[in-house]
ZAMARGU-4260 file (C-alpha; in steps of 0.2 Angstrom, whole numbers, plus 5000, padded with zeros to 4 digits):
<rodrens>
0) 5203/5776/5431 | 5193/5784/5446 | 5190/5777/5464 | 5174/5777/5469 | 5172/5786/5487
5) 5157/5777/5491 | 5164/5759/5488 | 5178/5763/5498 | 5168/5767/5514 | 5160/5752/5514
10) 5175/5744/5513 | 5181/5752/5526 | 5167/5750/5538 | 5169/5735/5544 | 5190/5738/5550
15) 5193/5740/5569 | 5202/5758/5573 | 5220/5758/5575 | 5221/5738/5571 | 5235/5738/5558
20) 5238/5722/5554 | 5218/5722/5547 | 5222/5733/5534 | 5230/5718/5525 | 5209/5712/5523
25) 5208/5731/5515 | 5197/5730/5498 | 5201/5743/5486 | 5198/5743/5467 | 5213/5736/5457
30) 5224/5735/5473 | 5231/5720/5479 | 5238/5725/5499 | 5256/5717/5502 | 5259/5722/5520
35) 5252/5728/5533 | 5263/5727/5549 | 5266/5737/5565 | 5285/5744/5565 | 5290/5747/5583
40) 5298/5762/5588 | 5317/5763/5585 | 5330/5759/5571 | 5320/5755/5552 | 5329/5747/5539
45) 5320/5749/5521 | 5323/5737/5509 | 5337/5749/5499 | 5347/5763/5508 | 5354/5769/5524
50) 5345/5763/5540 | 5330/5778/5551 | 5336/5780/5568 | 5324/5787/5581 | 5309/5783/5573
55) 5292/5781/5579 | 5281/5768/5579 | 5270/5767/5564 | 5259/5756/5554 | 5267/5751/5539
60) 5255/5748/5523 | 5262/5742/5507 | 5251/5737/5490 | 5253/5735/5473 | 5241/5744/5461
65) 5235/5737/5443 | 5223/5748/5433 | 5230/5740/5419 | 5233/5724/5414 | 5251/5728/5410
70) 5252/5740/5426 | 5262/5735/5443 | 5261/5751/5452 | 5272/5749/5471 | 5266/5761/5484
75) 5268/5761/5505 | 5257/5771/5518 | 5264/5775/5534 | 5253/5779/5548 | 5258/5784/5566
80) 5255/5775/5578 | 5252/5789/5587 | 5252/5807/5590 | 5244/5809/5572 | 5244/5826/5569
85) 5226/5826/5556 | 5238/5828/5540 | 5240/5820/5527 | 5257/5820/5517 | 5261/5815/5497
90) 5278/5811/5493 | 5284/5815/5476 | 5300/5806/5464 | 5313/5814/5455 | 5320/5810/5437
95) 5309/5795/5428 | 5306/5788/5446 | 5305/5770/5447 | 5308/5767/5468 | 5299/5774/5481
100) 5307/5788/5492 | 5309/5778/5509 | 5320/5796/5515 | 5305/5804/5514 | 5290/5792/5521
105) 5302/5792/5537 | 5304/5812/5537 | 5287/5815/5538 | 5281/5799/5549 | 5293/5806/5562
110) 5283/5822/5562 | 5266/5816/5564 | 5260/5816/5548 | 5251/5800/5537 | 5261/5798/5521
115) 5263/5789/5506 | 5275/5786/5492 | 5274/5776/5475 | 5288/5770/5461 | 5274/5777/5450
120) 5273/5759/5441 | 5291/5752/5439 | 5309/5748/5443 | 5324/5760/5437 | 5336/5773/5442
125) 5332/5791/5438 | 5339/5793/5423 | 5333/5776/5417 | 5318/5775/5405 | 5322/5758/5396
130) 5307/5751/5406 | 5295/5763/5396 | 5300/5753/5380 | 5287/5745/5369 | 5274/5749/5388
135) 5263/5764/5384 | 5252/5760/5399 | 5267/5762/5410 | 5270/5779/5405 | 5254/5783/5410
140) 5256/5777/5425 | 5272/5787/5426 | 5263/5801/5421 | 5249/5803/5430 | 5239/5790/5435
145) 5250/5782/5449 | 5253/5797/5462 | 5232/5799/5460 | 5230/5780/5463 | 5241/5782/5476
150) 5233/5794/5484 | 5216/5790/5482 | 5221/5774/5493 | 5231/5782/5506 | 5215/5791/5509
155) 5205/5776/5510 | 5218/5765/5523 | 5220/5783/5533 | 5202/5782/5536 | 5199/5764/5539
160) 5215/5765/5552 | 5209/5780/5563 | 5190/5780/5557 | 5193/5799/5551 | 5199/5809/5537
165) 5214/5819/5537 | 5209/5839/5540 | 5220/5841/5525 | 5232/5835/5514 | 5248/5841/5505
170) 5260/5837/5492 | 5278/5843/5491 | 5292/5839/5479 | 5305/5845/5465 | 5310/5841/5448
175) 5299/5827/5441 | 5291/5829/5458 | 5289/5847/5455 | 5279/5841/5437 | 5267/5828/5448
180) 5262/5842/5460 | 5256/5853/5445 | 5248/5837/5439 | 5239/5833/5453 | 5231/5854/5455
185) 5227/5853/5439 | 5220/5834/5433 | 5214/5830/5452 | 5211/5847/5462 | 5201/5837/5476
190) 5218/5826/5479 | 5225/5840/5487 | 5223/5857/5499 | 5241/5866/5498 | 5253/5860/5483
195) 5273/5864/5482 | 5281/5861/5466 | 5301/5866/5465 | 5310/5867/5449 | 5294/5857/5437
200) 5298/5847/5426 | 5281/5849/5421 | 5282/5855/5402 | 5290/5838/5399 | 5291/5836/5380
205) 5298/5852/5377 | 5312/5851/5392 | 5319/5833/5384 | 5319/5841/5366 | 5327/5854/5370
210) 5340/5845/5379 | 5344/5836/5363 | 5343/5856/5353 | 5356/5861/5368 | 5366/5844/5363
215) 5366/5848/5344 | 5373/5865/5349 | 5388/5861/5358 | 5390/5846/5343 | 5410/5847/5336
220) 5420/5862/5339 | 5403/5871/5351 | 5408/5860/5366 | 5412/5870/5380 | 5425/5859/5391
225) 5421/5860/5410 | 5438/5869/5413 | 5432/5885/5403 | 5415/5887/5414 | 5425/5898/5427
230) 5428/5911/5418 | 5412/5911/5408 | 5405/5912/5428 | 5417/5925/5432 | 5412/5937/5415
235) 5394/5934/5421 | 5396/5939/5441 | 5407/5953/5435 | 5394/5960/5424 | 5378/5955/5436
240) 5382/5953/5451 | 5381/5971/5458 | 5363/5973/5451 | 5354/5971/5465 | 5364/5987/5474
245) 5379/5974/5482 | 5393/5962/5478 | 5390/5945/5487 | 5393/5932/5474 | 5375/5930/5467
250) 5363/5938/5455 | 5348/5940/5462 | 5340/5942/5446 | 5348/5934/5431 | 5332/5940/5421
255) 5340/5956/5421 | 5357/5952/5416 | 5363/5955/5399 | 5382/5946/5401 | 5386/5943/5381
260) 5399/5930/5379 | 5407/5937/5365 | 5417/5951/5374 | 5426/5933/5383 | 5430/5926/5365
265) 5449/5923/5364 | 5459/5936/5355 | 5472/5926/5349 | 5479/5909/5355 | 5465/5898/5363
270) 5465/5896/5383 | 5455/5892/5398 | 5452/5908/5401 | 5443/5912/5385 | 5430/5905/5370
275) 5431/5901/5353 | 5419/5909/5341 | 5411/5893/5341 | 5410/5890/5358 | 5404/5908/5358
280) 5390/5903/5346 | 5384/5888/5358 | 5386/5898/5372 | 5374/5910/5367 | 5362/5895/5361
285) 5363/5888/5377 | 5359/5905/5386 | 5343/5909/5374 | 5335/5890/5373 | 5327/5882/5359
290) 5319/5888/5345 | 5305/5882/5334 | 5300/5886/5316 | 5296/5907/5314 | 5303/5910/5329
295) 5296/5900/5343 | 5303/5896/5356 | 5304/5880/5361 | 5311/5879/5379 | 5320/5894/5389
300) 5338/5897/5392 | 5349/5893/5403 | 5352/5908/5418 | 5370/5916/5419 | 5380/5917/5435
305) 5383/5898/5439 | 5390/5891/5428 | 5406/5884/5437 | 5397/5880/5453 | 5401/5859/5456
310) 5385/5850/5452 | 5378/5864/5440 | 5386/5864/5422 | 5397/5851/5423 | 5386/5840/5430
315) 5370/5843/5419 | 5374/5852/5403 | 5392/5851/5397 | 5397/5834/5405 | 5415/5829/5411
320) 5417/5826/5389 | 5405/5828/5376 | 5390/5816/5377 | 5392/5812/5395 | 5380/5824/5403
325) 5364/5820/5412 | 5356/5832/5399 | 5361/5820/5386 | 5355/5806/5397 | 5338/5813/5400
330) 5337/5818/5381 | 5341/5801/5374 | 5332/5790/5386 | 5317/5800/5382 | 5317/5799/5364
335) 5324/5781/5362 | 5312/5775/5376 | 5298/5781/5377 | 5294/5791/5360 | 5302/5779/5346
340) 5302/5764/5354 | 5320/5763/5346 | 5336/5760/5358 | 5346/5763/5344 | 5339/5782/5340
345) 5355/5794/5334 | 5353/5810/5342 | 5362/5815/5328 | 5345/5815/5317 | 5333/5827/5331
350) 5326/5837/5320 | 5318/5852/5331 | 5301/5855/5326 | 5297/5837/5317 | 5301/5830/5332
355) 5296/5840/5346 | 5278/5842/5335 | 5279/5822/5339 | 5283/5821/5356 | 5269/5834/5360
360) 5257/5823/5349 | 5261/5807/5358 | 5264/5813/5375 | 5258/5829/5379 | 5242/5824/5387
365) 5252/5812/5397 | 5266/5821/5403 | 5265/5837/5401 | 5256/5847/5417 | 5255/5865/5409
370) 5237/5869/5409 | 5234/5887/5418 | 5219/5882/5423 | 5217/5880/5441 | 5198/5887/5443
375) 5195/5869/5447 | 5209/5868/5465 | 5206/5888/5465 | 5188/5885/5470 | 5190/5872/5483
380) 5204/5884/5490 | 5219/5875/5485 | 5236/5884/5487 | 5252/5881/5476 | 5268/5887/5478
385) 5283/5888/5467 | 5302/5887/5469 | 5314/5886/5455 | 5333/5890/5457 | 5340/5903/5445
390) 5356/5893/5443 | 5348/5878/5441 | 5356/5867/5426 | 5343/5855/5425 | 5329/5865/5419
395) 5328/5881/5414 | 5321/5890/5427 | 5312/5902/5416 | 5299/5889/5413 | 5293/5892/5431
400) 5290/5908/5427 | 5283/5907/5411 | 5270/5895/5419 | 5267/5908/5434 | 5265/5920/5419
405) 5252/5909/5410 | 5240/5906/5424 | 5240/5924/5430 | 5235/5928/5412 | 5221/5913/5409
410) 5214/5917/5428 | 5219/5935/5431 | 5231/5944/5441 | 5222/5948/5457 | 5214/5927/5458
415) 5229/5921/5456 | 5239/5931/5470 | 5224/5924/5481 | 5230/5907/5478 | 5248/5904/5469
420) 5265/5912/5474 | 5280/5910/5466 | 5299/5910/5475 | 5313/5911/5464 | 5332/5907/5474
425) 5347/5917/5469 | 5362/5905/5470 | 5350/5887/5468 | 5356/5876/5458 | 5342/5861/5454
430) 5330/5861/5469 | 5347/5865/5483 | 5364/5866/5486 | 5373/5880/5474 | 5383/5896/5480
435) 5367/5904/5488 | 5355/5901/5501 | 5345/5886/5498 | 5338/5878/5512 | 5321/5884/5517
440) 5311/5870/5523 | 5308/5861/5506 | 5314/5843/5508 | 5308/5842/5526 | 5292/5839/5532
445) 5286/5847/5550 | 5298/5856/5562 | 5298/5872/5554 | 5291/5890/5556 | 5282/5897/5542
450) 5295/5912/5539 | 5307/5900/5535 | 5301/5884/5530 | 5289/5882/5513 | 5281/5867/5522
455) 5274/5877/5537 | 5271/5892/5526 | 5259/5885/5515 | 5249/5875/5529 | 5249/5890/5537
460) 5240/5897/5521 | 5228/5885/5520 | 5224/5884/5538 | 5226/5901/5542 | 5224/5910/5526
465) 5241/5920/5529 | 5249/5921/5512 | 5269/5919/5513 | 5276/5935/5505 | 5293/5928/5510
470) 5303/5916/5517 | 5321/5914/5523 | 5332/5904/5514 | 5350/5898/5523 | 5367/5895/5516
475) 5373/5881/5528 | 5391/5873/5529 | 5382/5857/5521 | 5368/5857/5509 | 5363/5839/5513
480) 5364/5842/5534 | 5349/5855/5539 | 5360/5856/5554 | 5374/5863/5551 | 5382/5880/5553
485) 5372/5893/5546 | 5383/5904/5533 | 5373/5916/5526 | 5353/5921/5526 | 5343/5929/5512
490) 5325/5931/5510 | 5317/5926/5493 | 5302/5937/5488 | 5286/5932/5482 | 5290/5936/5461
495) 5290/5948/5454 | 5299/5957/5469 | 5319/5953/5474 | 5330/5955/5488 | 5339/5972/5489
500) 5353/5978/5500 | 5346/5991/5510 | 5365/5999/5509 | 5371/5992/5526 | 5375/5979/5537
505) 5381/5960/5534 | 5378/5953/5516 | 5376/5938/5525 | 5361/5942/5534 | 5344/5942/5528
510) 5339/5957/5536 | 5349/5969/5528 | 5339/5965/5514 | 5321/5972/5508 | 5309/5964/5495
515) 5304/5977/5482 | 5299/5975/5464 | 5311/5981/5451 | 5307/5994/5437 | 5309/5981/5425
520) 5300/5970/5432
</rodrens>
């Protein structure tokens, strides 16, 4: 379903600037508006979560979306008051959504931007897809169709609120959020004018299928217990972690590390300290990623390096005991929710290309965003960048560079670099935090400069036309406070190029480091 432009101007016509509560009488197609309220200046609770202090006042617009009759899409605009600073802001969701992210309506609100957020049609945690069962126009929604809807009526209350349009609008988010941006260049280019999209989840059938392949691997005597991923992390620094001409604790580029788990297989009496042949065997699986009939691969590999870093492995892939990972979570709640409509579906019986050959059948045009063409946001002179950690346990971060690699090869080399860059993070696990640098502007919205803050770098590119070539990533003493101490600097290099020590001065500062392009690269 499409908006009309033309109906929504004359909707709008009649609506007194700046009078918020008249956007309650807002008519827009399948929409019925909720809320429409002035929130004064100060403390604001949301309905879930910790209280925003220090914020300004804004309009607060709230509406429920139906473009099907078994659709209940939830989605809030906030406006400032004042000091609107022309832009326009999309918020994104993580995992399979299901709230909207008040954290970041009141990050970018308090930085002058309009912005808007959706629970893309339902009710749920992240790692919660029972509301899918037996509802294929909900997926839908969750697929596509809400964060446009969204959109599109953020755009129409903007306008009917300040009697303007926004000079441009952006989208930034991670993960599934990382998916909808590729969704929204691709399926809706005129949605928006710069597009960041960390870690994608975009080639969605394939990432859950594989999580169950990378379940089946580690079945029986394969499961690697989380109190051997230390020395599997210190046999892969050991044989990386120089590559990049210094030894600082990460590998800058895990593409180019050959670690084979075999030379940590035990000897003789199992320990911590080594593998099993089996665990060998699944280790190996887990490092190449899936594989299809003849050959194909279905999904890439896990990167070496991180293995043991809290939140990666442990958290995502092996679990605190078999069957108790989020990869197991994400795997199964996609397949028994959404694809069979069965709750009781047995992992045990994935079979890789039967399987996978159904969920592209069913749910590729839904879900998946992997369509190198961008002619479409090219031409109107989009921008996209992309992120991806390369300890990220989540997903493999291979599959953003195999998606940089397709569109350069459908649109060419030299149109792509006019419009796409991608940044890869040594140390990152899935979209921050991890034992590198990983703070660079991604999760907040204004404040920043553009040589260290993806935000401000590609507003600078679409306004400007200056393309980031790098940015500065920080290792702080807290990953969730962008406030505290600063540890470490590093820049990340616009791929294919990686940092290298230029042969002295501090490791921990980015500018004993140079960008430069590998020979294998």
């Amino acid at each position: 379903m499409r908006f009309i432009p033309i109906l929504m101007l004359s909707a709008t016509a009649a609506l007194a600037a700046n009078d918020c509560g008249a956007l309650a009488k807002l008519a827009l197609p399948a929409t019925t508006m909720t809320r429409a309220e002035v929130v004064a200046a100060g403390t604001f609770q949301p309905p879930a979560g910790r209280a925003f202090q220090n914020m300004p006042a804004f309009c607060r617009v709230a509406g429920t979306i139906k473009p099907s009759d078994d659709s209940n899409i939830q989605f809030e605009v906030w406006l400032p008051a004042s000091g609107w600073n022309g832009r326009f802001q999309g918020i994104g969701n993580g995992g399979f959504a299901g709230s909207i992210d008040y954290t970041g309506l009141a990050g970018a609100v308090a930085h002058g931007y309009v912005t808007a957020a959706t629970d893309t049609g339902h009710a749920g945690g992240p790692a919660d897809a029972t509301w899918a069962l037996h509802h294929p126009e909900k997926i839908v929604d969750f697929g596509y169709r809400a964060v446009h809807l969204m959109t599109v009526n953020a755009k129409a209350i903007l306008h009917a609120y300040y009697g303007s349009d926004a000079s441009h609008s952006y989208f930034s988010s991670c993960s599934n959020g990382g998916r909808q941006a590729l969704m929204e260049a691709q399926r809706y280019p005129e949605d928006y004018d710069g597009v960041i999209a960390g870690a994608p989840a975009n080639y969605w059938t394939h990432l859950l299928s594989n999580a169950v392949w990378d379940l089946q691997a580690m079945e029986g005597d394969g499961y690697i217990p989380p109190k051997k991923l230390p020395a599997i992390q210190a046999a892969a620094q050991a044989a990386c972690d120089s590559l990049d001409g210094v030894k600082d604790g990460l590998i800058e580029d895990p593409s180019r590390c050959h670690f084979d788990p075999s030379t940590i297989e035990c000897k003789g009496a199992e320990a911590e300290t080594c593998l099993t042949a089996a665990q060998v065997t699944a280790l190996k699986k887990l490092y190449t990623g899936g594989t299809l009939a003849v050959g194909r691969k279905l999904f890439p590999g896990y990167a070496p390096g991180g293995e043991a870093t809290p939140g990666g492995w442990v958290l995502w892939i092996t679990g605190p005991s078999p069957d108790h990972s989020l990869m197991y979570a994400f795997g199964t709640q996609f397949y028994r929710n959404m694809l069979f409509d069965n709750p009781e579906w047995d992992y045990h019986t994935f079979d890789t290309d039967r399987d996978t050959k159904a969920a592209d059948a069913k749910f590729a045009a839904v879900l998946n965003a992997t369509s190198p063409d961008l002619s479409r946001f090219a031409a109107r002179g989009g921008r996209l960048i992309l992120y991806h950690g390369w300890d990220d346990a989540a997903i493999a971060p291979g599959n953003t560079i195999d998606y940089y690699k397709s569109v350069r090869e459908r649109m060419g080399a030299r149109k792509t670099a006019s419009f796409v860059r991608l940044f890869m993070v040594p140390g990152m696990q899935h979209c921050f935090g991890g034992a590198g640098p990983s703070s660079f502007g991604q999760f907040t919205v204004g404040g920043g400069d553009a040589g260290h803050d993806l935000d401000a770098a590609i507003e600078r590119w679409v306004e400007k036309d200056v393309a980031p070539e790098q940015v500065i990533a920080a290792k702080r003493k807290s990953d969730f406070d962008p406030k505290s101490e600063v540890l470490r600097t590093r820049p990340l290099c616009a791929w294919p190029m990686t940092a290298h020590y230029k042969g002295s001065g501090s490791i921990d500062d980015a500018a004993s480091f140079t960008c430069s392009t590998s020979a294998s690269q």
